[in-house]
Every structure is written in C-alpha cells, then in structure tokens.
N, C-alpha and C positions, 0 to 999 in steps of 0.2 A: 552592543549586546554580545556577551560570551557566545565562543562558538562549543558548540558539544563533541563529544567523542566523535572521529569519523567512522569508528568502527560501527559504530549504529548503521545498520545499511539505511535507514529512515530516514540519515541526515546526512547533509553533506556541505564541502564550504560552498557558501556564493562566489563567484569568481568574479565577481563585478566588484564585490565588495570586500576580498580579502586584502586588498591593497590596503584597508585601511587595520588590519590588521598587524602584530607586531611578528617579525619573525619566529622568536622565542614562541610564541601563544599558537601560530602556525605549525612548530617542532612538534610541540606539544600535544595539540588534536591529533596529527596522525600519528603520533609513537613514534618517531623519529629523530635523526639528525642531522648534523653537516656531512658526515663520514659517509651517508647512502645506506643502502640496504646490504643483507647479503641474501645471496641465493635462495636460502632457505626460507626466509620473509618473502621474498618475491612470490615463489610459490604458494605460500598461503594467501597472502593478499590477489593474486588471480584466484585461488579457489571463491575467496568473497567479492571480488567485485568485477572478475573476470580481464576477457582482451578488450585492451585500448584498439577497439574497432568498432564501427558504426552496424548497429544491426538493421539488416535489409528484409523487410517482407516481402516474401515474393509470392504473386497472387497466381492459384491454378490458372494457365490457360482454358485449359477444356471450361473450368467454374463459370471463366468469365464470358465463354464462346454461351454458355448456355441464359445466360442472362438477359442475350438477345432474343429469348423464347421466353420472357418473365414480364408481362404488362397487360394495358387493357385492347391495343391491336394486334399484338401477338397471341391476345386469348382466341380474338374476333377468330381473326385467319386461324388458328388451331382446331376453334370451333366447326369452324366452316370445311377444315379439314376430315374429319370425322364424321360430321354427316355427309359427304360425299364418298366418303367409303362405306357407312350405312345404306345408301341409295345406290350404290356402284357408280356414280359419275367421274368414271377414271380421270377423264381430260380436265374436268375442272379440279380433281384432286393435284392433278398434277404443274398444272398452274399455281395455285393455291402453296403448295410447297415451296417453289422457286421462289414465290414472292417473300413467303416467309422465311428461307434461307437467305436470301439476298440482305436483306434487312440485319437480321443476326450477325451476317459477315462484315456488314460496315460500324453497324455499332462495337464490335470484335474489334478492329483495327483502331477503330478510335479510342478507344479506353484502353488498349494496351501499347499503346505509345504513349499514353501521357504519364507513366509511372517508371519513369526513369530515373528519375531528379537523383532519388538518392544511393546508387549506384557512382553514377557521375557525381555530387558530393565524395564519397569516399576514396576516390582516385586523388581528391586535393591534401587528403591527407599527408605525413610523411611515412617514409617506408623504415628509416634507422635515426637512431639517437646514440650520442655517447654519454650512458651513464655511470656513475658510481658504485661500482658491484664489487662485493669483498674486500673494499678498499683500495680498488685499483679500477681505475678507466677504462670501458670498454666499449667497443661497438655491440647496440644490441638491436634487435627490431623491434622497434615503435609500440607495434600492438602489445608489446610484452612487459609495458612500461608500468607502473603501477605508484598510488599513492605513498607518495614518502619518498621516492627515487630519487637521486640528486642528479642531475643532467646538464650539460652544456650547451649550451648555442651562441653559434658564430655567425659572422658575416656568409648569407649565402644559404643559409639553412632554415627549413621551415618549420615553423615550434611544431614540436611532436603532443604538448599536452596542454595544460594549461600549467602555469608553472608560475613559484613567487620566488622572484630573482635578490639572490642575497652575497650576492658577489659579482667582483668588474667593476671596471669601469663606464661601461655604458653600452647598450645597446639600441640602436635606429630600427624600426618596424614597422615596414608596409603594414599595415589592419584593415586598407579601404575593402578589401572583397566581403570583412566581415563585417563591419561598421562603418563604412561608407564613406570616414576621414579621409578627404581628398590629400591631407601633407601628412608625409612621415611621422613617425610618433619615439618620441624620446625617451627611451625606457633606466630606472634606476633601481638601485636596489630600493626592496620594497614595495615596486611595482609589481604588475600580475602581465605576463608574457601568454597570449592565447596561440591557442593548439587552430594549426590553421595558415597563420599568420606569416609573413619573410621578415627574416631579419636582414637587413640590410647593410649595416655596420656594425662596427664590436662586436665584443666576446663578455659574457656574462653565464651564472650559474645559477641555479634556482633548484629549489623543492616542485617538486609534481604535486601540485593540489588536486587536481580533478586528470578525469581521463572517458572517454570512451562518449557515452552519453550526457554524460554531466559537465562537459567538457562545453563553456558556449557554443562551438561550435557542433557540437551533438546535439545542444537545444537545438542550433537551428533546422538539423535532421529531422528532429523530434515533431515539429513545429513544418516541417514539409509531411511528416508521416498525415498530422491532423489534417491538414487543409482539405477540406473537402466542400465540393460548390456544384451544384445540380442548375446545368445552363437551362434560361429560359426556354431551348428549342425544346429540352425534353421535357418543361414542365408543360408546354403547350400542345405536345404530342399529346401527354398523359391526359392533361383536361380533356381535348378532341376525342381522343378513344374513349373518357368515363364518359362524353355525353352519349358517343354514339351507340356504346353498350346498352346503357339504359333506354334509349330510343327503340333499339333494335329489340330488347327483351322486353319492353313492355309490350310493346306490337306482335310480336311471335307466339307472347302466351295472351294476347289478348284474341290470337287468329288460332289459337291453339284451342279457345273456350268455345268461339263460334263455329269452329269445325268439326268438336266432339260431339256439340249440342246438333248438329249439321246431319251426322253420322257419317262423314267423310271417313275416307281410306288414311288412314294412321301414315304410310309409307309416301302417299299422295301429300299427308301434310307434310311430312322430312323434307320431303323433294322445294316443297314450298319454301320451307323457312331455310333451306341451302339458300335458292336463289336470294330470299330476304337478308339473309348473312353476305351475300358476296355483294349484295349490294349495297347493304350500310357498310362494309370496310374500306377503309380508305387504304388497300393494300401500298399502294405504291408510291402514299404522302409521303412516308421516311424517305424514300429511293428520290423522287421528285425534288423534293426538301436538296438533298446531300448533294443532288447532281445541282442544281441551282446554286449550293454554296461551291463545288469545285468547280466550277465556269468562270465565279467573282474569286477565286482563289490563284485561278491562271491571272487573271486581270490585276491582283495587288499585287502578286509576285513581280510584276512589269514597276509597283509602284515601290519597287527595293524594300517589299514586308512579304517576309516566307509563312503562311500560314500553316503551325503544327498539327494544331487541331480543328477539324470543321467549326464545331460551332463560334468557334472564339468570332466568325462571320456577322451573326445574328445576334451576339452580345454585345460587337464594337455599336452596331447598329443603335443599340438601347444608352450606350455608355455616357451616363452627367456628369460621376466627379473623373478625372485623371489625376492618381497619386504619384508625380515623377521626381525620378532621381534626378540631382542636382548635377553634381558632378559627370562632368562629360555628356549631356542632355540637355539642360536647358545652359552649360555651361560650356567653356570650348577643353578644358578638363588640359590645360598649360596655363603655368605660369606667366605672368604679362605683368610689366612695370608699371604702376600708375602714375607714381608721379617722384618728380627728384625734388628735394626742396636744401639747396644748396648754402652752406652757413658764411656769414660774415662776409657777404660780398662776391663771396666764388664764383662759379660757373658749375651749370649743369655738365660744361665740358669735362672739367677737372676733376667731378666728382663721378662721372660717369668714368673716365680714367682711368682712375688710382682704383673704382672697383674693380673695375677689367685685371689689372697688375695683379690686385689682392686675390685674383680666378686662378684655378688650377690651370697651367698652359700646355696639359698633354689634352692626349683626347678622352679626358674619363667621364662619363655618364652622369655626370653632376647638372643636375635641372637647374641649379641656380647658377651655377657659374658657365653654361650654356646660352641662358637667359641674357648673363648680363652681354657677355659678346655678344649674340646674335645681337642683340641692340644696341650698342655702339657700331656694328657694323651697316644697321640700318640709320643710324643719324649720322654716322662721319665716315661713307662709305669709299671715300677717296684718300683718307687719310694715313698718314704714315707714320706718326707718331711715335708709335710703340713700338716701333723697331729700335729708335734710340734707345730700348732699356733693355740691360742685360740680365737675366733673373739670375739668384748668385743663391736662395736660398726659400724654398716653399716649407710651410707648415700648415697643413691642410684643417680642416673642421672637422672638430669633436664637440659633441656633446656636454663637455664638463667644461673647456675652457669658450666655447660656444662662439666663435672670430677663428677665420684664417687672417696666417701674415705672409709679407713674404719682401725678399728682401732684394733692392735691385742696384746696380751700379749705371749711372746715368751723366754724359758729361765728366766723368772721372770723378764723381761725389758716390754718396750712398745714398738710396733711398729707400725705405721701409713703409710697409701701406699694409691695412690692415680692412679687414670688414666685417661685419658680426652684430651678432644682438643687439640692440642696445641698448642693455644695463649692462653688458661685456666692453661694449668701447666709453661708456661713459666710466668706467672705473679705471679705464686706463687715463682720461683728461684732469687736467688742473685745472681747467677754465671754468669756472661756477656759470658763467653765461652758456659757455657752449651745453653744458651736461643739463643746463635747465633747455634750451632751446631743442637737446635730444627728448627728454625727459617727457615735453610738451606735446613735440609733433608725433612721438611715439602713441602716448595715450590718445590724440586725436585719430590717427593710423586705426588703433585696436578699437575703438569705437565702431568703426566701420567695420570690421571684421577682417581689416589686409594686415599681411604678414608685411615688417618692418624691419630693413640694414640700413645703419650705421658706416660710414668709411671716413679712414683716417690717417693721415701720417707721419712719417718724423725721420727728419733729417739732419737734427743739429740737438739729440739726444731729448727731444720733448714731442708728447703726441700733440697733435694739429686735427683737428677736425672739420673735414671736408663736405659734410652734410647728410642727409638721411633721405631714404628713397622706399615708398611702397611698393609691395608685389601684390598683387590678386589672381582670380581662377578670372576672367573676362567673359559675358554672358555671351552666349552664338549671337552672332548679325542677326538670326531669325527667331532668336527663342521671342520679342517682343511681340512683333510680330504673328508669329503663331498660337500665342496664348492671347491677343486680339480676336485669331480669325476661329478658336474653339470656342471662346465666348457667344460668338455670333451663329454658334452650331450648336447652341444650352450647354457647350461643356465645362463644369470649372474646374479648371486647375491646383495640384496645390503639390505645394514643394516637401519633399522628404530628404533629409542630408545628416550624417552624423558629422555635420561641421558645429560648431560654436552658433550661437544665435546670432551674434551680432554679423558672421558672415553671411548667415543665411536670411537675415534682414536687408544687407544692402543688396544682395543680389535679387532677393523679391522686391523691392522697390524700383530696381533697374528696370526690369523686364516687367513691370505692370502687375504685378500678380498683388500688392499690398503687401503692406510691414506688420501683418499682425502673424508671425510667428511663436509658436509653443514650443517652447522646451520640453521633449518629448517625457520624459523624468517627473515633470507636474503630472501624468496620467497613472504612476505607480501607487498603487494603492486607492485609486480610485473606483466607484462602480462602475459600471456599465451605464446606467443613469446617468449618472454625474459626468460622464466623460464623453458621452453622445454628443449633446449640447458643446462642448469645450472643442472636438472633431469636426465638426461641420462647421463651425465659424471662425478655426481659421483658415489662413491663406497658407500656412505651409507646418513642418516641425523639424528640429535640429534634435542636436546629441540625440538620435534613433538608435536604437540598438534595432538587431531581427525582430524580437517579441514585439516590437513599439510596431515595428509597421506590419505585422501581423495583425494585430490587436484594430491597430488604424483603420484597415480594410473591413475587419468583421462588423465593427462599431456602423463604420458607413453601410455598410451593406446589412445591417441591420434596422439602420432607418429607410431601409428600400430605395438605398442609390445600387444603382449600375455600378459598378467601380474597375475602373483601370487603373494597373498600375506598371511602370517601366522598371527595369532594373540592370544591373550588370553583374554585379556581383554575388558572392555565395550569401553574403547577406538578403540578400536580395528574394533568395529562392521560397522561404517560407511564403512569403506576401504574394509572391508572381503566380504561385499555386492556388493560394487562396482566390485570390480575385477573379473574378467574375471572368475578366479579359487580362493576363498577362503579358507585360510587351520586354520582350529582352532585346536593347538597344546595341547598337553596331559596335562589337570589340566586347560582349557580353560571356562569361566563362562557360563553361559548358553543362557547370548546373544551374546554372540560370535557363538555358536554352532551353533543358531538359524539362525544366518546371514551366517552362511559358508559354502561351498562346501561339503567338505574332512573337516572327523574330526580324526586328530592323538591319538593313543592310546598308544603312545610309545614318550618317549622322543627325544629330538633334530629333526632335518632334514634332518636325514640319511633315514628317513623311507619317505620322500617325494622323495629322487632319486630310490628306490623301485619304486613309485607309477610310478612315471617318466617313466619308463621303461614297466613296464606295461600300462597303457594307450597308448602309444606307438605302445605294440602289438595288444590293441582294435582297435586303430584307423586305422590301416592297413588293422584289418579284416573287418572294414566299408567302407575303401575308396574302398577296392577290391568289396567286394558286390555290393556298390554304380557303379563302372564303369560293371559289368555283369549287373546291373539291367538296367542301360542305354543303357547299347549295345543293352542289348534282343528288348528294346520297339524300339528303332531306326529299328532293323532289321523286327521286325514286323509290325512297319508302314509302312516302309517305300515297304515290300514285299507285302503287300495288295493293299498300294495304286496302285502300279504300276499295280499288277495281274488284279485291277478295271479296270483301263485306260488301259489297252493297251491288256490283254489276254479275259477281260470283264466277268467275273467270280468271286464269292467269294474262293479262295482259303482254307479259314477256316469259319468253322461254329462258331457261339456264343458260341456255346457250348465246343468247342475245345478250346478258346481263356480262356473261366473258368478254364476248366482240366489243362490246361497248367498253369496257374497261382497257382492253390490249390499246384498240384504235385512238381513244381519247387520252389515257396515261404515257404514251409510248409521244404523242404529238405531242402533248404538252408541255413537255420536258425543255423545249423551244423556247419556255418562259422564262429559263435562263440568260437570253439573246434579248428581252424585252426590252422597250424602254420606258424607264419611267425616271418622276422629278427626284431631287434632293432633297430631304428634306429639311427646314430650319431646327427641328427639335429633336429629341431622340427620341428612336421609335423601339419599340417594346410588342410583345403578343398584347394587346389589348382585345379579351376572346367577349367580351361583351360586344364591343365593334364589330368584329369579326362574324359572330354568331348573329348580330342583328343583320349583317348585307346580307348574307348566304340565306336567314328565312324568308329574308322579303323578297329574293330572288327565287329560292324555293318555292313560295307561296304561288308565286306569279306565276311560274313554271307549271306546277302542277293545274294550276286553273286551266289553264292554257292547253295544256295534256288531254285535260278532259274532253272541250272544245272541240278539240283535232277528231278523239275518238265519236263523239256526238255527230258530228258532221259527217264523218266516214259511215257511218253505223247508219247512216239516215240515206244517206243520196249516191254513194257512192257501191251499194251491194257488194260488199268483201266479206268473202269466209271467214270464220275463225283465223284458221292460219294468215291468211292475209292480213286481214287488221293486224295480228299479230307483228308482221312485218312491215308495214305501215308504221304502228307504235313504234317499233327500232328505230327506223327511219324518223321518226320525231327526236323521241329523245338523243338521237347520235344529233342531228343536225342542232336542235335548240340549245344541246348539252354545251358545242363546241362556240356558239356563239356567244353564251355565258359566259366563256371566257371573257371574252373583251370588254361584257358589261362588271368584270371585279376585276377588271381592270384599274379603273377610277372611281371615286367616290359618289359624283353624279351622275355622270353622261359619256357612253363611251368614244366621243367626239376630243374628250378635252385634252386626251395623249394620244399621239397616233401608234399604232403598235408596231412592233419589230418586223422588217418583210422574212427573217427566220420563222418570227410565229404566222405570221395570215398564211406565208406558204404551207408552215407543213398542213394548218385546219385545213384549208383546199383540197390537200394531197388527201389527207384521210376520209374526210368528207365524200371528194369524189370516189373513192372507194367505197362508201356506205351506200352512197346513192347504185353504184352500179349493183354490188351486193343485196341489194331492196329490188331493181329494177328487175335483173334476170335471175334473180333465187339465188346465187352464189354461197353454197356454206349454209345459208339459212334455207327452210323448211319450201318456201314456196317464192316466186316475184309475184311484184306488183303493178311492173309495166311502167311506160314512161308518163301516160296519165297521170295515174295516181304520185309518181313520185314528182311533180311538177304541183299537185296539189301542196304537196307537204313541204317543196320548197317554200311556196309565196304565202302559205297558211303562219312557218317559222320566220320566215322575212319578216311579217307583220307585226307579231307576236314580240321580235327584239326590239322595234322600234316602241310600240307600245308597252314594253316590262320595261325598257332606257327610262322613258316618260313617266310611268307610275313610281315606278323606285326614286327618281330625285324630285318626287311631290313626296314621298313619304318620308326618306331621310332628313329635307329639310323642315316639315312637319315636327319631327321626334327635333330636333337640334332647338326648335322655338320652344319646348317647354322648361322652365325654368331650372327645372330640379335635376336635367339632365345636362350633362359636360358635351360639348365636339368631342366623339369618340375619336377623331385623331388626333 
C-alpha cells in the first residue's frame, strides 16, 4: 500500500512497516533528501509536528488528594459528619473527621506513586544526535530532531528517532528493552533503526521517519498513558459501601416516616439517624484493609518482592493467568552451548579449539567469544594447549562478512581458523559433503530455535571444516519446576518473548508450559472476539511487540482472568500497567519499576509462587475482617431500628456506638498477625459469600441481642440508663467474639487464632467489662452481677451462633443451583 503525504498530520509512516518500503518512496513522503534539512525546514516542521519528546500529564495533587472524599463511604462518614455538627456532637464530629482523613491520605499515597512510569520512560531517551543541517554535520539536541532529518549513529549511541538507514555498512542493536529480542539485531540499509534502542556496532545513516509520539517507542508511552485497571479491593469497598448506603437510607427514612407520624422532636430524630450513620459505616474497613496488607507487605519484602503498590496484595491473591517474560525469567538470560556436532571424524576437542583461536584474545565484552572460553575452560580446565599458538593476525566479526578469522603461528607452520555463520563458512568450502553436513545440522539447529557456528581451518591454502555447534538462552534450574508448583495453585502460565517462534517453542516445551505457541502478528487485524478464544488457549506468543502484549492482557482480562504479568524492559511498561498485578523481575529498568506492582529482587519466578502464597494468607485475613465488619453493622442496624419501632427506645447512646467502634476497630487491626490456611485456588471478593456469612451471623446476633435485653428487662430491674450499659456490654463482648466465628467458614475450632489476636480481644474486652462495671466514660455501671450475667449469657450465645451457622451454610451448599461460595 502507498504511503500518503507525511505532511497530513492525520497520517503518518508505520515504522514497523516502513522497512519494507523503498528508500526513494520514503524521500518522497517526507519532502526530502539525502543532503538533510536546512534550518529553515527544521523550523517549520517543529511548528507542525512539534519536540521529539514524550509528553507527560501530570495529575493535580490537591485533585487527586480530593478524590479520597469522592465514594459511597466517604459520602457515609461525610454524612455523618454534618449531622453531628447539626446536633453539636463535637466529639463524634471529630472522630468522624480523622477517620475520614485518614482514609483520603492513604488512598493519596497510593495513586500518586503509581504514575511515574512515563517520566522514567523519557530519561531512556537520547539527549543529542549528529545531524545533517545546511549541509554540514552537526551536533544537535535530539528533541529538536524532526521528520526528514538525515542523522548518524554509531557504536555507543542511542537512536534518538525512528530512522530508515540508507547508508554504511552495518549496524548491531540491542532492541531487547523494546521488543524483548534476547540477541542483537542486525541492521542494514533499508531497515528501520527505533528511537530507544543501543547501537552496539557500526556506523550507519538514515532519514528520521517518525519522532516524538509516533515514534514506537512513544506508542509505547502512549499505551502506558491508557492502561488503566480498577483493583478488586476498591471495587469491593465500592460494592460494601453501595449496599450499606442503601441499608442505612432505607432504615433512616423508614424511622424518619414512623417518627413524624409518632410526633417526635425533629432534632431528637438527627440525633438518632447520627447514631444509625455511625453505625452502618464501616469507617475504619479502608485503614484495617491497608494496615492488613502493609504487615503482609513487610513479610514479602523478607520474600525478595518490594511491594509498590498496596493493592497489587489482594490481586496476587485472585491471580489465574501469569503472562511472563521469557528472557531472563523463565530463562537464565546467557548464552549456553548445546551441543558440538563435530565433522568427519574430529573431536569435540579440536572443534572446540580452533573456536577458541577464531575468539577475540583481549578482554572485549563479546558474549560469544566469552562463551566459547568460559567453556573450554570448563571441559579442559587443566590444559595447556593454546599457549603453543602465537596469534599473528585477528579480524573480528561484522555483520556483512558474518565469520571472524584469525591467523596463528604454531610449531613454526601457519594456521588460520575461522568461525561464523554458516552460510559464511560454507562458502568458504570445496567439500559438497561438508557444506551439505553444515547445511543439514544448521537447518535441524534453527528448527529448534538455537542460534548456529560453524568453525574452520586452513593450513596448507584450503578451508577444512572442523564442525558446527549450537548456542541457546538455557531455561532456569527452577522455571520447570515452578510453573509445576503455579499449576497446583490454579495459576497458568504463559510465555511472552519477541524471539522467533520456534525458540519460543523449544523453551516451552522444556519447561512444561506446552508447544502451542502464537505468533503474536496472527492477532493484527483481528477482533476482540476472534482473538479472545485464540488468547486463552495458548501456552505462550513470540515476535510481541508493546501493543501485542498490551492488547494480550486486556483480551484476558476481559474474559475475567486475574492477570499477572512480569517484565523487564521498556517494552514491557505498557502491559505491567495494565495488568491487574504487575511484576518487574530482578535487573528490571526503571520504567518498568515505575509502571509495576511487585518489584522481584531475586531471579526467575520461583519468588512470585512465594509471593502467591502469601497474599493468599493476606487476603484471607481481609475477607474475614471484611465479613466480621459487615456482620457487626447488620447486627447493629438492624437491632436499633427495630429496638426504635417496636420497644420505642434508644437502646445505645452516641456515645456507645463511638466506644464500640475505637475499642473493637483499634483491636482488630491484630488480624493482620492471624493465622490462616493457603489456599489451593485463587481467591477473589466473592461479596455474595461474603454477604451471606456476615447475615447469618448478623441474624444470630441480633436474635440473641434481643434475648439478653428480654431477660434484663424481666429479672434483673435495670434503669433505662443501665440496660443501656448492659446493651454496650453485649454488643462489645459478642461483637468481638464474632470475630473468631469469620474467622473460618464453619466452626471457629477448625484454625486456632493468632495469640496477637485473642490478646489484644482480652485487653479491650476487659476494658469494656470494667467501663460497664464501674460507669467509666459511660452514663452509669452495672456492677459485677450484671456484668457476669452478660459474660455467660455471650459465652452461650457464640457457641450456639458456631452451631447454627454451619447447619445453615452447609444447608445453602446442598442445593443444587448454588456454587461453594469459596
């Protein structure tokens, strides 16, 4: 397809695909030449398409501080706010506030850490380029660079744009941070050189195609800009708050109709529906929530995973698929020899040898020729060999002639050895057998996806060919392993690599994950429909670009996977954002970091089944708190409203409804220290589960409420005010035993609890009881009788709510049409 004017700001080149355009046709669209621009062009061309720099949004502070006052709990406690400065209830106004600052300041912290990413992106940019300005070379700054410019890069430099190279001899280019290619990439004229990228070897020239945003690597800015993922904690919050809003307003204006009709005092009702507001909010679930996950946040850090953001806790928890980088993750991310397959009789010795001779013999940074010593010195580590040979003449490896040689004096002969590609050493033999025997075991080689040398020599003016050897990336000792023990945890696995398919085939086959790999490129042009299905079923995808595994992620998490995903690189950053749980693995760049969850300190993704396992037991100790914090407010609504309508009394004062909130939310917190199981599956808010313990705990509760006050009301002759304090004294005591019944699903026998939690219930407990006993803070005591009543009255009470609750949940589990809510 013809490309159109670039001056259309509406269109612009693909830089994926201008390679396969022709230079001439390239000149063309931007109005340009070989000669560069001059000055005056420069300038208009930034009037229309601006600086070769990444644009940064940066979010108000103050906006985002206020956003922790924008929900269904933050309306609760707002509400609740208001009418206690309507009624003058200073003290509880002033509680009410702290909680609901508190809250706003954590949520604050966490949302303005996680939008770093593309700041850090734009430090990887380059800062100068040498381009072609009025006809003469010059140093300019980068951002200043513009379509059409003719520019240089060499060894050592990092492409400032995206550029279509039409001169040189060749140029070598790391690409992995942007495309995830674990080996150097070979660049010729007519390729496309991305903005981003190190050039590694040679010198070549190119035209500037793209820049700034259009630049691949500004896609993948772009593509960190979108990612946006709403973790399950807060969608859980959000549900809790819609139900208890609705709970609490239909009750209020339901108490609101009976008390007009009543002819109650208007002020008399405010006062009531505070207390009703302070008691359906669940002020301190955020605070409880965040201190639970930073207790399990100290505890991963022990397991070498830095947690960035809290919730990324309560998502590892939920997480099925893990989309992980290949390279240097499930791979040890070095070169490794697989095998030597040595011609005509040779020796692995010989052939291992003459590669060694054919290696650079300074100390230069060459991973292959690193490689092959370190490995002769590990099979012939006593050997002396090569010191008989005198190097007399090296010519190291380039790209166009693709073989080092080099040239030695031995025994007072000559010897020349060479190693390289091999369609480079097979052009150098006579032998029809040997260049078939190279020919053969190369194409078996590149099946399997490893890279394949050649070595050769010649001493009596004819090459000799000494045999052929594979290299590969070698999978970690425990990636097998560990993609074992995630299975047996429901997580599955799946491989992301911009290698070739057939490497990314043998290495999922290695390591257990399966050989049904996708070429990530089959998903271009496909729907969302179409490409769902084609996502989930395989085990892995090759040749990714950013978009692919951006795309990857949404897809899954679109069919309602949890989804993790690892990375390292800048390519990497769109996807780590998107995902649910971002994991940026050990030696990860610093936009990665920035965009991720969980940062690994430890090699491979044995340390993310750790983390697995713990978030696990955070989220357990949330979803129990969560079902005690709903029970309580159920029981306490629901035991006022009714005490209003039907015994026509406030059962609890304002003041009791605080105490109980300080003393029980303040103790709680201890549930961080709990213990509870592992579990084999991933666990998730399931608020139906959730919502069914906490009623039928509720239900019991309030039965039982009534009970206590029947009996008091009957035998016992207590005042107003007393019963009053009585009631406290119930609901404090029964409130805190609930605990340990959501604790477990049946019976609170079946885990024993943390001695951080049973102490502090104790501690605060006997403080309720003394505060009941001698009047403390509250209106009146009740003496050690009475509170000895309402110990063994609640003593009874948990053992028989333990016993009705698992006849009822295992009841609800026998009818057919209902799922185990866990």
């Amino acid at each position: 397809m013809p490309l159109k004017k670039y001056k259309d700001m509406n269109t612009i080149i693909d830089s994926k695909t201008a390679d396969k355009q022709s230079i001439d046709e390239i000149l063309s669209v931007l109005d340009c030449d070989k000669n560069g621009l001059a000055q005056s062009q420069v300038q208009k061309r930034l009037k229309i398409w601006g600086e070769n720099s990444l644009d940064e949004k940066k979010t108000n502070p103050f906006l985002l501080f206020l956003k922790g006052f924008w929900g269904p709990i933050p309306w609760l406690i707002e509400a609740a706010a208001v009418m206690s400065v309507i009624v003058h209830h200073w003290t509880d106004f002033i509680v009410i506030i702290v909680l609901l600052l508190s809250n706003a300041i954590i949520e604050f912290v966490e949302e303005y850490s996680a939008d770093t990413a593309i700041s850090q992106l734009k430090s990887k940019l380059a800062l100068n380029a040498l381009a072609l300005r009025d006809g003469q070379w010059k140093t300019v700054a980068a951002s200043k660079l513009v379509p059409g410019d003719v520019i240089t890069v060499k060894s050592g430099d990092i492409v400032p744009a995206d550029i279509k190279l039409f001169e040189g001899d060749y140029l070598t280019v790391d690409q992995s941070a942007l495309t995830g290619e674990s080996l150097t990439v070979d660049k010729k004229t007519g390729d496309i050189a991305y903005s981003g990228t190190a050039a590694k070897q040679g010198k070549m020239s190119g035209i500037v195609i793209n820049t700034a945003k259009n630049t691949l690597f500004g896609q993948t800015a772009n593509l960190i800009d979108e990612a946006k993922n709403v973790s399950s904690y807060q969608k859980a919050v959000i549900k809790i708050g819609n139900v208890l809003i609705v709970v609490a307003l239909i009750l209020i204006v339901l108490l609101g109709i009976i008390e007009t009709i009543r002819g109650e005092d208007l002020i008399d009702f405010i006062s009531f529906a505070l207390v009703l507001l302070v008691a359906a909010i669940p002020a301190a679930l955020p605070t409880v929530l965040s201190v639970t996950m930073v207790v399990g946040i100290k505890k991963l850090s022990k397991e070498n995973a830095i947690v960035s953001h809290m919730t990324a806790v309560e998502e590892m928890s939920g997480m099925d698929i893990l989309c992980s980088d290949k390279t240097g993750t499930l791979t040890q991310n070095r070169l490794s020899i697989r095998q030597f397959v040595p011609y005509g009789g040779q020796t692995t010795e010989t052939l291992l040898q003459n590669a060694v001779l054919a290696s650079d013999q300074t100390e230069k940074d060459d991973a292959i020729d690193q490689l092959i010593k370190q490995t002769w010195h590990m099979h012939f580590p006593d050997s002396d060999v090569l010191n008989a040979y005198s190097q007399t003449k090296y010519i190291p490896f380039d790209p166009v002639n693709k073989r080092t040689e080099a040239t030695y004096t031995h025994n007072a002969t000559s010897l020349t050895v060479t190693k390289g590609a091999p369609q480079a050493i097979t052009a150098l033999l006579d032998d029809a057998q040997a260049q078939k025997f190279i020919t053969d075991n190369a194409l078996s080689f590149a099946e399997k996806g490893f890279r394949t040398l050649a070595v050769a020599e010649k001493n009596d003016g004819t090459w000799k060919l000494n045999g052929i050897f594979s290299m590969f990336d070698p999978p970690r000792d425990d990636s097998a392993a560990t993609i074992a023990e995630a299975r047996k945890l429901g997580v599955t696995v799946k491989m992301i690599t911009g290698d070739q398919v057939s490497i990314a085939s043998e290495t999922a086959t290695e390591i257990g994950l399966g050989s049904h790999i996708l070429n990530a490129e089959k998903l271009d042009g496909l729907s969302d429909d179409e490409a769902e299905k084609m996502v989930e079923e395989a085990n892995g995808f090759a040749q990714v670009f950013p978009e692919h595994k951006f795309r990857i992620v949404k897809l899954l998490q679109d069919k309602q996977h949890i989804v993790g995903m690892t990375g390292d690189g800048v390519n990497d950053a769109p996807a780590l954002k998107q995902a649910n749980i971002g994991i940026a693995v050990d030696g990860a760049t610093d936009v990665s970091k920035s965009a991720a969850d969980l940062i690994l300190t430890d090699k491979g993704i044995s340390v993310i089944i750790d983390a697995i396992r713990e978030s696990r037991k955070i989220f357990a100790r949330m979803e129990n708190y969560t079902i005690y914090r709903i029970a309580e407010t159920f029981r306490i609504l629901m035991f006022i409203t009714i005490c209003m309508i039907v015994l026509k009394f406030y059962p609890i004062t304002a003041l009791m409804i605080v105490l109980l909130a300080i003393l029980n939310d303040l103790s709680i917190l201890t549930i961080a220290y709990d213990n509870v199981k592992v579990a084999q599956e991933p666990k998730n808010w399931n608020m139906k589960y959730i919502i069914l313990q906490a009623s039928i705990l509720g239900i019991i509760g309030v039965i039982f409420s009534f009970a206590c006050i029947f009996i008091a009301d009957r035998f016992l002759g207590l005042s107003l005010e007393q019963l009053q304090t009585l009631v406290y004294l119930k609901l404090s005591l029964g409130g805190h035993l609930a605990v340990f019944l959501a604790r477990n699903k049946y019976h609170f026998y079946d885990s024993a609890p943390a001695k951080p939690l049973w102490i502090s219930v104790l501690v605060t407990q006997t403080l309720a009881i003394l505060f009941s006993v001698y009047g403390i803070i509250l209106p009146v005591g009740i003496g050690w009788a009475n509170a000895a009543f309402v110990i063994a009255f609640v003593t009874i009470a948990f053992f028989v709510s333990d016993f009705l609750r698992a006849i009822i949940i295992r009841k609800i589990e026998k009818i057919p049409e209902e799922k185990n809510p866990q």
